[in-house]
C-alpha positions in Angstrom: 52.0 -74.6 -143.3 53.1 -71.1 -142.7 56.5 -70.2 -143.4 58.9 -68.8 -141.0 60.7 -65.4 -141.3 63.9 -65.5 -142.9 65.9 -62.1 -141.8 69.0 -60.8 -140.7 68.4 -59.7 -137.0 70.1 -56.5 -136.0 69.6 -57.0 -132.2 69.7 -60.6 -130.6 67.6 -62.0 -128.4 68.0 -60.6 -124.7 68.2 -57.0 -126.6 64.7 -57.7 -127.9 63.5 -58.8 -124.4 65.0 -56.0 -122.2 63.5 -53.5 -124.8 60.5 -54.7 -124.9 59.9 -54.7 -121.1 61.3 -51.3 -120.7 59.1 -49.9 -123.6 55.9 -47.4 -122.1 54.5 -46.1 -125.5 52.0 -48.4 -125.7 51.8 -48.1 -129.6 55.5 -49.4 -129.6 55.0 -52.1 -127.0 53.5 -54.4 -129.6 55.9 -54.3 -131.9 58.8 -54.5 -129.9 57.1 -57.8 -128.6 56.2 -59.3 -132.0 59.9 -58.6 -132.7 61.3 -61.2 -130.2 58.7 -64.2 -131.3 59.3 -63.5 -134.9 63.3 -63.9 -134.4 62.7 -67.2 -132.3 61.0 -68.1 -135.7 57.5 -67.8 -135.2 55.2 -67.4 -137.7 53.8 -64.3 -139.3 50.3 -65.7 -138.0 51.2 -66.9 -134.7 52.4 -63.5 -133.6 49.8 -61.6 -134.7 47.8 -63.6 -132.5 50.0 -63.1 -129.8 50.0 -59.5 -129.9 46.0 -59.3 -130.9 47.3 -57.5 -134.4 46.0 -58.5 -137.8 49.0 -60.4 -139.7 49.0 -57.2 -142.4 49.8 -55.2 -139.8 52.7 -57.7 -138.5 54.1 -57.5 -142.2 54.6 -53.9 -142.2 56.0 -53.9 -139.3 58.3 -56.7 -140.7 59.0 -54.3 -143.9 60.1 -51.2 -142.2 62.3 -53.2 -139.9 64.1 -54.4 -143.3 64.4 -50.7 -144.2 66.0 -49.5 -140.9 65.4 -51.6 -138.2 64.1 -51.0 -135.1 64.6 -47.6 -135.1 62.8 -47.3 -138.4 59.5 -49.5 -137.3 59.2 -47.6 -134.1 58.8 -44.3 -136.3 56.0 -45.4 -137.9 52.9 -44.5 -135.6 49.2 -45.3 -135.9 47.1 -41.7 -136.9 49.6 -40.2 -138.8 50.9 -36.7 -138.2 48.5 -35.7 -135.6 45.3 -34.7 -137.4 45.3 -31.2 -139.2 45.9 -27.9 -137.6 43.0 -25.9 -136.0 41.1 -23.2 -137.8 40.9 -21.6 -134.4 43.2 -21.0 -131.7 42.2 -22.4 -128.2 41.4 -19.3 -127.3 38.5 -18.5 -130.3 37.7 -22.3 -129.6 36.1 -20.9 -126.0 34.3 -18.1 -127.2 32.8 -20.7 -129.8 32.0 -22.5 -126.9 30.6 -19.7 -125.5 28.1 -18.8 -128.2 26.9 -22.3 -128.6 25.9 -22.5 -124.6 24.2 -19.1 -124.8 22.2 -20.3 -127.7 23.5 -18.2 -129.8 24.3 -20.7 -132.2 21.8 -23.6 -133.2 24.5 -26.2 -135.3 27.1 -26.3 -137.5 26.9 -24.2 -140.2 25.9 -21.3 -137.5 29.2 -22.1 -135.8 31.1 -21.9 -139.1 29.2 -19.0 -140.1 30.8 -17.7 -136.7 34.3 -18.1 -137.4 34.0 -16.8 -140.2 33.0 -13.6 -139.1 34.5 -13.4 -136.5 38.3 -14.4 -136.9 37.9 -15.0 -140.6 38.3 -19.1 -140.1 36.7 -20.7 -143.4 36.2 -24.1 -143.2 36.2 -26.2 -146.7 
């Protein structure tokens, strides 16, 4: 049988509840949900379940709650930083755009070839 989470809970119960029904980011939803089970003393398993998660991901939620609490799991987002920064400003992006419906450019390496050239983007 699975063992139940033993942890010092920073909020209590009705806490865990209001927040959870007041959350709208739906990447903190889940874990602001899993919260509440897990204090009732739920298992690890049983809550990932609940909230459709793999039990992995229910543990690291778990760990950076223990490093700073709710605060500190909500931080944590799925995707990282955002993906890395364009080569091209939105701007170059439409003229790219541009030359690929004219025909001007036939695939890829034509469109890198492009930037390039033309605003000195060099893509690895």
């Amino acid at each position: 049988m699975a063992r139940r989470l033993q942890r010092e809970w920073q909020e209590d119960k009705a806490t865990l509840k209001q927040l959870s029904l007041e959350e709208k980011d739906a990447q903190h939803r889940p874990k602001r949900q899993a919260l509440r089970p897990l204090r009732r003393g739920r298992t690890i398993a049983e809550v990932a379940e609940m909230v459709g998660k793999h039990p992995r991901t229910i543990q690291d939620w778990i760990a950076w709650y223990r490093q700073g609490g709710l605060e500190q799991a909500l931080r944590h987002r799925r995707g990282g930083r955002g993906g890395r920064q364009s080569y091209l400003t939105g701007e170059q992006m439409a003229e790219l755009k541009r030359a690929a419906a004219e025909g001007r450019l036939r695939g890829v390496q034509d469109g890198m070839q492009w930037a390039q050239e033309q605003h000195g983007a060099t893509y690895p």
